[in-house]
Structures are given as C-alpha cells and as structure tokens.
PyMOL Python script that loads the backbone (N, CA, C, O; Angstrom):
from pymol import cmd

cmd.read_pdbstr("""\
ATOM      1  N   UNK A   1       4.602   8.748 -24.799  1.00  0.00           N
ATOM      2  CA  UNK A   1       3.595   9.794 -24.793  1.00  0.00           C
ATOM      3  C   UNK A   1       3.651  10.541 -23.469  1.00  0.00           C
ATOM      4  O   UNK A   1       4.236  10.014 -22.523  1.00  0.00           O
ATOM      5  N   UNK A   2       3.057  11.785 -23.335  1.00  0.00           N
ATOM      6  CA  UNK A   2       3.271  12.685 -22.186  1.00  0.00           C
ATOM      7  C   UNK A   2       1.946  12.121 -21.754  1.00  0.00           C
ATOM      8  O   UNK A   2       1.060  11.432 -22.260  1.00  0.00           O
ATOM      9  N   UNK A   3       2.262  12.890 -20.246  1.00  0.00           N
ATOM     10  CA  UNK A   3       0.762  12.264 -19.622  1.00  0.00           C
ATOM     11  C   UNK A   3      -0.218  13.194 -20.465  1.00  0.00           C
ATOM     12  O   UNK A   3      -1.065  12.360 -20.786  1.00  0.00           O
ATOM     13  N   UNK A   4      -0.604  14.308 -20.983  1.00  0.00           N
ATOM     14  CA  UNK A   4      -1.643  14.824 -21.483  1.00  0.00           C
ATOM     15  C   UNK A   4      -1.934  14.401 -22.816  1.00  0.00           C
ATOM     16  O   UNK A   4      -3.057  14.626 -23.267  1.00  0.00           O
ATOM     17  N   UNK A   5      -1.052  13.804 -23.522  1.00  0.00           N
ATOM     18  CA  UNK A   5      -1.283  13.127 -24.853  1.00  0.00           C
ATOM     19  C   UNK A   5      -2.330  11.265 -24.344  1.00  0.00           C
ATOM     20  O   UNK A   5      -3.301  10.740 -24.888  1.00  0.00           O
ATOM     21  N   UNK A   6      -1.501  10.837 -23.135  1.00  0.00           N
ATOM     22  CA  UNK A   6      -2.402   9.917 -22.593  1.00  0.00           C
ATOM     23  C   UNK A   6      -3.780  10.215 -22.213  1.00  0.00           C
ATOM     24  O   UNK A   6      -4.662   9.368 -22.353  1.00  0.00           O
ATOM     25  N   UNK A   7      -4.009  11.383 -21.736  1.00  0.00           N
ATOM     26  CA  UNK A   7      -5.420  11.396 -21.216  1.00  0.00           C
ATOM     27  C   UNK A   7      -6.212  12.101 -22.246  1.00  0.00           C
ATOM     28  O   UNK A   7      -7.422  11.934 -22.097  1.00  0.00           O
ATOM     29  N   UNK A   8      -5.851  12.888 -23.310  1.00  0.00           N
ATOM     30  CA  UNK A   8      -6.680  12.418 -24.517  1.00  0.00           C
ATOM     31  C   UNK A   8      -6.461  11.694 -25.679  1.00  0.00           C
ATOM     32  O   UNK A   8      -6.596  11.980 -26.869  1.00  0.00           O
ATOM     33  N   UNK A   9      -6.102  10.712 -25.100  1.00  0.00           N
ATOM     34  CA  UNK A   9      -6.360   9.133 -25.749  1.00  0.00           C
ATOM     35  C   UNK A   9      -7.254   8.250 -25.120  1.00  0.00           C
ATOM     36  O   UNK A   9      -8.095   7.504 -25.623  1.00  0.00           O
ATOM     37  N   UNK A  10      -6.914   8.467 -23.803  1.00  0.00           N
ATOM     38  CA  UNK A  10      -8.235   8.062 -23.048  1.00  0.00           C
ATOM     39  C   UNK A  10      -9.424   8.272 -23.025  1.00  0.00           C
ATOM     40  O   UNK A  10     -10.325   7.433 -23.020  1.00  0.00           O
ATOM     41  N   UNK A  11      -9.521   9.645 -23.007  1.00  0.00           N
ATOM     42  CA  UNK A  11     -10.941   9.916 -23.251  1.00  0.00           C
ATOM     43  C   UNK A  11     -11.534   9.955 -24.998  1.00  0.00           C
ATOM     44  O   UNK A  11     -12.597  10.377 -25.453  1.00  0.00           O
ATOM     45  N   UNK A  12     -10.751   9.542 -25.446  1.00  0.00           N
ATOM     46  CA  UNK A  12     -10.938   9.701 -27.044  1.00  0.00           C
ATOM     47  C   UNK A  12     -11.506   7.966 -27.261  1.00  0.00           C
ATOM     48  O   UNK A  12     -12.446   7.719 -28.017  1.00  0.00           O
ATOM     49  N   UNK A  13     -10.974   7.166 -26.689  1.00  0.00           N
ATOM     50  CA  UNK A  13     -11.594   6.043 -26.548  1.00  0.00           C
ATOM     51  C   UNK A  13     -12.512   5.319 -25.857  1.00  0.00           C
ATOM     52  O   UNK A  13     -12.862   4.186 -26.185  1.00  0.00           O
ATOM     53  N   UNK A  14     -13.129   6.231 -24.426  1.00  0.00           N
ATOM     54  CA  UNK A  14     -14.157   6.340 -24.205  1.00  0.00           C
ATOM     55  C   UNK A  14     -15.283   7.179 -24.593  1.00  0.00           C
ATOM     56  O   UNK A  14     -16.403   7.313 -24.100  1.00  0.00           O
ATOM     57  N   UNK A  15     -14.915   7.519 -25.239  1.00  0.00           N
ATOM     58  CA  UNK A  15     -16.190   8.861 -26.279  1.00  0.00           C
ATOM     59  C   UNK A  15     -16.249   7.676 -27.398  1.00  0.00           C
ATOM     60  O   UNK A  15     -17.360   7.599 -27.921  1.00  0.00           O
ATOM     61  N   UNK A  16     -15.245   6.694 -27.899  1.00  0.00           N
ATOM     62  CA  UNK A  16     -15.420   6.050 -29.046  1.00  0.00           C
ATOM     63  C   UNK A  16     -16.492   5.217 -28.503  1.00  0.00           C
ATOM     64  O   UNK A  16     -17.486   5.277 -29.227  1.00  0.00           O
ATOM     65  N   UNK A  17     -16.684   4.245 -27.194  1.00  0.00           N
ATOM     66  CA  UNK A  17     -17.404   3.818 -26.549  1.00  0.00           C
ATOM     67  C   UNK A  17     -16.727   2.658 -26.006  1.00  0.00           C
ATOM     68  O   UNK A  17     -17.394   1.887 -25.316  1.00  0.00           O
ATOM     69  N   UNK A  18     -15.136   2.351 -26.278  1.00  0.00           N
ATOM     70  CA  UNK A  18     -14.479   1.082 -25.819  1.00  0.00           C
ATOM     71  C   UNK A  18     -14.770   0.972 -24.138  1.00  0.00           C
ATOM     72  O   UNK A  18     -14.817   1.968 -23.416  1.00  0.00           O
ATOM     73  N   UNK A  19     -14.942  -0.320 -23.692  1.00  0.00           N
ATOM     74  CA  UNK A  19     -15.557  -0.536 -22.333  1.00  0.00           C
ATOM     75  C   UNK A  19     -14.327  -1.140 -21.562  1.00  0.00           C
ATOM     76  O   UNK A  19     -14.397  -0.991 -20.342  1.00  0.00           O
ATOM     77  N   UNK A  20     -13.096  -1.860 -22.085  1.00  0.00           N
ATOM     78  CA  UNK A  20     -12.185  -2.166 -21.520  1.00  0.00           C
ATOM     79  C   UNK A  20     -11.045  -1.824 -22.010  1.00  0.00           C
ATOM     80  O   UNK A  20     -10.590  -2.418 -22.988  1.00  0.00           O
ATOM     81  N   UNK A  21     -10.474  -0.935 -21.489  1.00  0.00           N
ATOM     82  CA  UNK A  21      -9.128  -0.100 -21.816  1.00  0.00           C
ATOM     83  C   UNK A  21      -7.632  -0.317 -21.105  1.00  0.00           C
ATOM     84  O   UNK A  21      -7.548   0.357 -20.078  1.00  0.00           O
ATOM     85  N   UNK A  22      -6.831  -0.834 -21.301  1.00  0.00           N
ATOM     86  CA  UNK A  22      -5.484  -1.369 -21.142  1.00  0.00           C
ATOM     87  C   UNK A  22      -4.916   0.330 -20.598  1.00  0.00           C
ATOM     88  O   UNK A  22      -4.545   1.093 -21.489  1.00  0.00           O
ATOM     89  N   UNK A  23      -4.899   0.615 -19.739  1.00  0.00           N
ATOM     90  CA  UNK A  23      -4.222   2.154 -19.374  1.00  0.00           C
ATOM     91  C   UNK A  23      -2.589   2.392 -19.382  1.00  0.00           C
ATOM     92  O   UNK A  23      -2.143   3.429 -19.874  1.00  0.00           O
ATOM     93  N   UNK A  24      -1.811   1.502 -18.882  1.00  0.00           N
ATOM     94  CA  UNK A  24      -0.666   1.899 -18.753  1.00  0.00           C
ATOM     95  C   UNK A  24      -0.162   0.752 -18.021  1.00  0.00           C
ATOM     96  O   UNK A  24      -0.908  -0.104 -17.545  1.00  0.00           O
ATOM     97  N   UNK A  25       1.510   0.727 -17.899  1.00  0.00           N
ATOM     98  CA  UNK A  25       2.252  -0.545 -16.981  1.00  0.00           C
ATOM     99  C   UNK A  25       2.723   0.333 -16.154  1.00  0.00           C
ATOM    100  O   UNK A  25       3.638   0.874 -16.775  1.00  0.00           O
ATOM    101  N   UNK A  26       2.613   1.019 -14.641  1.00  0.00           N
ATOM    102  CA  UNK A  26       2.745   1.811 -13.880  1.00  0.00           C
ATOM    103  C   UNK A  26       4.128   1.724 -13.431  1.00  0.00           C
ATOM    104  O   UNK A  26       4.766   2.756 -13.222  1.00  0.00           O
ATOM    105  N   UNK A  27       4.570   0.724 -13.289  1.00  0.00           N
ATOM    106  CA  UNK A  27       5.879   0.699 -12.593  1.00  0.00           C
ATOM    107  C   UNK A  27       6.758   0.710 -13.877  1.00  0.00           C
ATOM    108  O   UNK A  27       7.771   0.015 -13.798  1.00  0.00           O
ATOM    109  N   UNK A  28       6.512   1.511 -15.285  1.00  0.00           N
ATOM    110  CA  UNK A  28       7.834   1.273 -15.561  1.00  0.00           C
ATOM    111  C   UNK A  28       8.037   2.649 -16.038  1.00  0.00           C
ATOM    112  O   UNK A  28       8.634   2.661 -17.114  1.00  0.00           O
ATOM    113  N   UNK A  29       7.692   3.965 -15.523  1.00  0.00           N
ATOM    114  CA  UNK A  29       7.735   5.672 -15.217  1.00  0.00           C
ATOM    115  C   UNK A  29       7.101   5.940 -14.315  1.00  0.00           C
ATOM    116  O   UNK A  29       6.450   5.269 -13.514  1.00  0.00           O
ATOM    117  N   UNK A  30       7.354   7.326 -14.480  1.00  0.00           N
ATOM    118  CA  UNK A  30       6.614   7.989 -13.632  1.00  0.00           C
ATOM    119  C   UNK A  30       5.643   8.655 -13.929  1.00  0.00           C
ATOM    120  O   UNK A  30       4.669   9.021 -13.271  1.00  0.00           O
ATOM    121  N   UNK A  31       6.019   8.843 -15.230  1.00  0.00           N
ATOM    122  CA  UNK A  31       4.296   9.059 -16.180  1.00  0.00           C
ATOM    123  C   UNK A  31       3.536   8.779 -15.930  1.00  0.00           C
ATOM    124  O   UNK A  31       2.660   9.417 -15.346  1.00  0.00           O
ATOM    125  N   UNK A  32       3.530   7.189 -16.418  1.00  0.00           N
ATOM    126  CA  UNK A  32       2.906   6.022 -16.350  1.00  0.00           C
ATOM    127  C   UNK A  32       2.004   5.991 -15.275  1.00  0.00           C
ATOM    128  O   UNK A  32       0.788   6.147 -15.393  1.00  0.00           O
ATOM    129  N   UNK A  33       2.633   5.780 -14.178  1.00  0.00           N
ATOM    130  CA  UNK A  33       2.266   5.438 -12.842  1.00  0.00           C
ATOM    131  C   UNK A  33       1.331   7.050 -12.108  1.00  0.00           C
ATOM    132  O   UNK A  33       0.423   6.927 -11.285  1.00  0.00           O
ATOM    133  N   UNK A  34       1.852   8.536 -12.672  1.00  0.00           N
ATOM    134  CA  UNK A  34       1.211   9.515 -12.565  1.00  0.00           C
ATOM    135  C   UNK A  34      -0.303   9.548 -12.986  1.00  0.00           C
ATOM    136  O   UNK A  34      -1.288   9.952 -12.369  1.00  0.00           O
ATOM    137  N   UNK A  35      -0.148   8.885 -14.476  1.00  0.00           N
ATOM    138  CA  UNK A  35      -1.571   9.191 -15.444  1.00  0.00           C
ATOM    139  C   UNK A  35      -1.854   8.105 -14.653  1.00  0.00           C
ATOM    140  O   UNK A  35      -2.317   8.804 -13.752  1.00  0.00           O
ATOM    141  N   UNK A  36      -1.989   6.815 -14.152  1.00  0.00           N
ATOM    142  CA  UNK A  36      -3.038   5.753 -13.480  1.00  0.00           C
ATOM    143  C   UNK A  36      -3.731   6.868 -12.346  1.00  0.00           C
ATOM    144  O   UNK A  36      -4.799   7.454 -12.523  1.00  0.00           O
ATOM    145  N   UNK A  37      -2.784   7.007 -11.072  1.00  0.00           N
ATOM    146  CA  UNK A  37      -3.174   8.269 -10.450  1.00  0.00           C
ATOM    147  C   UNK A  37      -4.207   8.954 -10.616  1.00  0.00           C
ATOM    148  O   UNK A  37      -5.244   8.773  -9.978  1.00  0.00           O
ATOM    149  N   UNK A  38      -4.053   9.792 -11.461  1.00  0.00           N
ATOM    150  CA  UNK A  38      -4.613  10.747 -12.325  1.00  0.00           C
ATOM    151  C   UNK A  38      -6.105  10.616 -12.517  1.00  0.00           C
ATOM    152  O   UNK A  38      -7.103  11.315 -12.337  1.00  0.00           O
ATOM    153  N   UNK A  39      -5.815   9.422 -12.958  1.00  0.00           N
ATOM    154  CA  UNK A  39      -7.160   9.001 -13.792  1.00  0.00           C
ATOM    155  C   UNK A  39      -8.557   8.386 -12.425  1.00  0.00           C
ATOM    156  O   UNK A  39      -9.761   8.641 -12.437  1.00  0.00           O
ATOM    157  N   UNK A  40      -7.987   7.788 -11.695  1.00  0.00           N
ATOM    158  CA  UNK A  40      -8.433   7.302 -10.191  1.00  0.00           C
ATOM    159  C   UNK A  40      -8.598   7.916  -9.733  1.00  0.00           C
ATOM    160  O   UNK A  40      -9.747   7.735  -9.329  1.00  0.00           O
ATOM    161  N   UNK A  41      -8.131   9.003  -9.266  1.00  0.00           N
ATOM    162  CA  UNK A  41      -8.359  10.504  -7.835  1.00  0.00           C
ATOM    163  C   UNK A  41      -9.120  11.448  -8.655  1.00  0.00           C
ATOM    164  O   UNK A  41      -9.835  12.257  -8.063  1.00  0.00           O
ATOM    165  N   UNK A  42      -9.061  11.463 -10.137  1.00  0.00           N
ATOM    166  CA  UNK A  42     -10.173  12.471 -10.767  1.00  0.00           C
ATOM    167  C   UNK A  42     -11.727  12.038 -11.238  1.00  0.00           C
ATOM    168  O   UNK A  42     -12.619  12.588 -11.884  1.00  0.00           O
ATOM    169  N   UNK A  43     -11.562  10.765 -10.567  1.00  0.00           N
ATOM    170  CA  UNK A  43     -13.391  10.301 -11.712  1.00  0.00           C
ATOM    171  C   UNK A  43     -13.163  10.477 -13.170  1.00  0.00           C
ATOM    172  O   UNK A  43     -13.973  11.092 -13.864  1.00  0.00           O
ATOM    173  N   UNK A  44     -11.805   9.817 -13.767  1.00  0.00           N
ATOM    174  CA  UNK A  44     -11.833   9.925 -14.923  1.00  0.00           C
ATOM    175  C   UNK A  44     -12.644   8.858 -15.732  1.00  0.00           C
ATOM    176  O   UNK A  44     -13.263   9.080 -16.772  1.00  0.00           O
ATOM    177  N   UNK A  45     -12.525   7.555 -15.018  1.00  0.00           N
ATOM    178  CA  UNK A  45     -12.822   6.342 -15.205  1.00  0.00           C
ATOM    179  C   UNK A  45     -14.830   6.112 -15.412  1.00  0.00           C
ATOM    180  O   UNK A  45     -15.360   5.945 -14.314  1.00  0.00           O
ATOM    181  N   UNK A  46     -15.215   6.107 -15.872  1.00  0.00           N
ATOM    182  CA  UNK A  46     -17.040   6.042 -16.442  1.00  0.00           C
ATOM    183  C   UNK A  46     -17.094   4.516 -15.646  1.00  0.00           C
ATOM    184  O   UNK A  46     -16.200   3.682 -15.792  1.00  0.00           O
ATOM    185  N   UNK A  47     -18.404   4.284 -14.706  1.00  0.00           N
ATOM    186  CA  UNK A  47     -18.501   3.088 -14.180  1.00  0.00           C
ATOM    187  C   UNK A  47     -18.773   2.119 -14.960  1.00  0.00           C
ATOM    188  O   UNK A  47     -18.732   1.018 -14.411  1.00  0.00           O
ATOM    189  N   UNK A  48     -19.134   2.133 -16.439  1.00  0.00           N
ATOM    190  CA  UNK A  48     -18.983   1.033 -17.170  1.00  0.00           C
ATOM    191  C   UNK A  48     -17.944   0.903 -17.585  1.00  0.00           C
ATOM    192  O   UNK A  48     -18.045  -0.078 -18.322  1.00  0.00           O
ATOM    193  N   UNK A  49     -17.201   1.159 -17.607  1.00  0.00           N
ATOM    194  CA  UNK A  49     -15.689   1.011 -18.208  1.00  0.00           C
ATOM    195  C   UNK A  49     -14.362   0.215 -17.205  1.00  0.00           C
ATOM    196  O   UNK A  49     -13.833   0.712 -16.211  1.00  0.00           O
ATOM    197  N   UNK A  50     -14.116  -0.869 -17.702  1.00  0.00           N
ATOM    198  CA  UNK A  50     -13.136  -1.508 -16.979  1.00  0.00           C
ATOM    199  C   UNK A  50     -11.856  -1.274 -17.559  1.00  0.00           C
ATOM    200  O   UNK A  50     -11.715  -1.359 -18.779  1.00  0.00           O
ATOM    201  N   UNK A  51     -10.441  -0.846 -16.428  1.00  0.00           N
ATOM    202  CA  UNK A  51      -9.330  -0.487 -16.983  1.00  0.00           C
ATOM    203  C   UNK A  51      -8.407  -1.825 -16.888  1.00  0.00           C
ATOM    204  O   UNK A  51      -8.929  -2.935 -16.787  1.00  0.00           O
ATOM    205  N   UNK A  52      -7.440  -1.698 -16.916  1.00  0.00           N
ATOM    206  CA  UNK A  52      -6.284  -2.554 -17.080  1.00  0.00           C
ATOM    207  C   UNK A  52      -5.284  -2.333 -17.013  1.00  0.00           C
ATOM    208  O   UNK A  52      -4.823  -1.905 -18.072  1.00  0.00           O
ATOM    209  N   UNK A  53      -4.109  -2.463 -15.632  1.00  0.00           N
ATOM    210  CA  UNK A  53      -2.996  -1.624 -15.424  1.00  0.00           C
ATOM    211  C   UNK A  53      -1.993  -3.040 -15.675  1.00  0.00           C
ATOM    212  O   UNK A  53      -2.336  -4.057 -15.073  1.00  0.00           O
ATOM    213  N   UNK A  54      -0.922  -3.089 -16.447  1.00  0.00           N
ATOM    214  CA  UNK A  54       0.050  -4.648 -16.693  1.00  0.00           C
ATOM    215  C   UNK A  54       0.690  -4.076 -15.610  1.00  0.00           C
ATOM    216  O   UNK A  54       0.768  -2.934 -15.156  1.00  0.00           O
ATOM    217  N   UNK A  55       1.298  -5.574 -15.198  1.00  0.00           N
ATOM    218  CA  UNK A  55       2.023  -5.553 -13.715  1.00  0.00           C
ATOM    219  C   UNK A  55       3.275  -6.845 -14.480  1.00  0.00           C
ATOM    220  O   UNK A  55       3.124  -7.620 -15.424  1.00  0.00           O
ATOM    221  N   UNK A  56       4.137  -6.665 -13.818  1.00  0.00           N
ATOM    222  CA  UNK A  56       5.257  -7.745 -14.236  1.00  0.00           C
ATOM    223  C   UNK A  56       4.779  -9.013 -13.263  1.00  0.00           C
ATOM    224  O   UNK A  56       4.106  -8.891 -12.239  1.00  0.00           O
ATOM    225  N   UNK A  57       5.226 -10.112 -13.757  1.00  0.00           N
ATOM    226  CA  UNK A  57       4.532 -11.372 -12.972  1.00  0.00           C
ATOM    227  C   UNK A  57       5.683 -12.271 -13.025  1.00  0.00           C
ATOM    228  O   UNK A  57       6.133 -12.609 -14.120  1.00  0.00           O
ATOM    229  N   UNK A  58       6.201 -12.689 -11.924  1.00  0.00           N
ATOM    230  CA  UNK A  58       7.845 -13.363 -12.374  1.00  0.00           C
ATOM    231  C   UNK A  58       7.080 -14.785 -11.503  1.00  0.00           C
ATOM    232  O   UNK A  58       6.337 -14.706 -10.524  1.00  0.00           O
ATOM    233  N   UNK A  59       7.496 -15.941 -12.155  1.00  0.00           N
ATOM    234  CA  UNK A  59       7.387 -17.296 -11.334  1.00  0.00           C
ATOM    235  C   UNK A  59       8.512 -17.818 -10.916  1.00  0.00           C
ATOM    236  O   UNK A  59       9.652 -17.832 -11.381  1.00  0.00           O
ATOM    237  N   UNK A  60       8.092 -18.189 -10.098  1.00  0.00           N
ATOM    238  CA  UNK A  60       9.601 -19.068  -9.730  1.00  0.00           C
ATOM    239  C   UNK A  60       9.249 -20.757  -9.559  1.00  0.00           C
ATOM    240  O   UNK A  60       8.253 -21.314  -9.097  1.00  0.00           O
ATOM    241  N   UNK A  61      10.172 -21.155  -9.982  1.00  0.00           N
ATOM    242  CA  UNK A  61      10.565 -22.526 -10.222  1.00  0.00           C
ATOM    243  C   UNK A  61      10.983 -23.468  -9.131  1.00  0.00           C
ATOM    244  O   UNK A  61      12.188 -23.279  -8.962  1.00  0.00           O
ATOM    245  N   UNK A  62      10.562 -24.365  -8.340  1.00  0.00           N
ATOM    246  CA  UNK A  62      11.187 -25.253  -7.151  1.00  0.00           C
ATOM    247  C   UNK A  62      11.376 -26.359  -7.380  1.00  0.00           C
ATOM    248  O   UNK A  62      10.436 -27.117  -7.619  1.00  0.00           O
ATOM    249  N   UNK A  63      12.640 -26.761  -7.371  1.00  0.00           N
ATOM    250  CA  UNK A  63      12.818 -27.846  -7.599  1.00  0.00           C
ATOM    251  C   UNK A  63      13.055 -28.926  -6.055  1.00  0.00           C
ATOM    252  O   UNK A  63      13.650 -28.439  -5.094  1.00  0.00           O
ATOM    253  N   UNK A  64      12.612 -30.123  -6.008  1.00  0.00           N
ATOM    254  CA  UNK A  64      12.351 -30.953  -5.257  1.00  0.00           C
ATOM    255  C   UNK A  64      13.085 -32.411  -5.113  1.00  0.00           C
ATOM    256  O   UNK A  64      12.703 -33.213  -4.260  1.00  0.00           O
TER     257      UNK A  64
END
""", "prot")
cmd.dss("prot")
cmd.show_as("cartoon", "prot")
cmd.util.cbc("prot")
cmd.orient("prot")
C-alpha cells in the first residue's frame, strides 16, 4: 500500500473506534517507516488509541 492508502486506513479504523492498531514494521521500507513518522510528528494518533510498530527480535543462543 502507498503511504496515503495507509493513512486512510488508519483513520478509517479509528473512526471505526479500534483502540489498538498494529501500524506498520518500519524497518522493512521506506514507506513504512515514513507513514510511522507521519503519523507521530502530525497528532495523527487519538490519546486513547495505542499503536503497534513490529520490530524483528533475533535471540541468540549460548552455549556453555
């Protein structure tokens, strides 16, 4: 999706009234990582509303 197809999806699901919204995985465009941006530096975000940006999470293993 383009970033403007993202941000009315966003706001299409906060008008629906969803309170926790999964936004985007930032590091994997520049889209991505634009529309988080975006959404933060404009007051897009309603203070009841909690977002959710996925982050990659790698473990590592030690062996002993």
């Amino acid at each position: 999706m383009t970033a403007d197809q993202k941000l009315t999806f966003f706001r299409l699901l906060v008008e629906c009234g969803f309170k926790e919204i999964e936004i985007a995985y930032p590091s994997a465009s520049d889209t991505d990582f634009s529309f988080v941006r975006y959404l933060i530096e404009n007051n897009e975000i309603p203070d009841d509303v909690w977002i959710q940006a996925s982050t990659l999470a790698k473990l590592l293993g030690y062996v002993y």
